[in-house]
C-alpha positions in Angstrom: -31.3 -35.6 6.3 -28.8 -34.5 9.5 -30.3 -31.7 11.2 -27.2 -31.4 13.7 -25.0 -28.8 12.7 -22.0 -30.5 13.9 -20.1 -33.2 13.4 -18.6 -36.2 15.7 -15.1 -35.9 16.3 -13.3 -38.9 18.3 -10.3 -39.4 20.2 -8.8 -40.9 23.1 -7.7 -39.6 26.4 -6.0 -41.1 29.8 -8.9 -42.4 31.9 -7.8 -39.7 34.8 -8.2 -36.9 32.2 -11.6 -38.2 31.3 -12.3 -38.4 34.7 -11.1 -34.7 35.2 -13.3 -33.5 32.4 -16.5 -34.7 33.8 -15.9 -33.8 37.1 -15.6 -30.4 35.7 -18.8 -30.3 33.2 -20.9 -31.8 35.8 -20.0 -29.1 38.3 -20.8 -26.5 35.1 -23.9 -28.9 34.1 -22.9 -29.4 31.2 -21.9 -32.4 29.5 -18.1 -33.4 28.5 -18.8 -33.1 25.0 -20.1 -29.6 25.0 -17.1 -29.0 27.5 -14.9 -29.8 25.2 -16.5 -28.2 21.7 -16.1 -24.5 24.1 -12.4 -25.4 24.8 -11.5 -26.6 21.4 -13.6 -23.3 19.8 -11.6 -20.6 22.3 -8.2 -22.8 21.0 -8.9 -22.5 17.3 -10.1 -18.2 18.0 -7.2 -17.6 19.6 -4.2 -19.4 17.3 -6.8 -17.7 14.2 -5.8 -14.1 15.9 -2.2 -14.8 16.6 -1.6 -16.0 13.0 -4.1 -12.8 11.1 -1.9 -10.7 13.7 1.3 -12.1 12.5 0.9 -13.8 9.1 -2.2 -14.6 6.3 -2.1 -18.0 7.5 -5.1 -19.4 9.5 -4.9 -22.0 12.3 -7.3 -24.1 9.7 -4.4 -23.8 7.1 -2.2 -25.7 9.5 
């Protein structure tokens, strides 16, 4: 049995945003992955709140 509680999620980027990214979790020690799962989290908070504020829909619904 998985004992990770998340799953893989893939997709492809321009090598100088890859590059970008981990410039930036290396300089947070962190790795790109991780860097990306916070971003990605904050994204899907934030369009949940607009949306509750201004309709039932969620940003999962979408």
């Amino acid at each position: 049995m998985n004992s990770r509680k998340a799953v893989l999620v893939g997709f492809y980027v321009p090598p100088e945003l890859k590059a970008k990214l981990e410039t930036w979790a290396k300089s947070e020690n962190r790795t790109v992955s991780n860097l990306v799962a916070t971003f990605m989290t904050e994204v899907v908070r934030q369009k949940e709140a607009n949306n509750c504020s201004s309709s039932s829909q969620t940003a999962l619904d979408v």
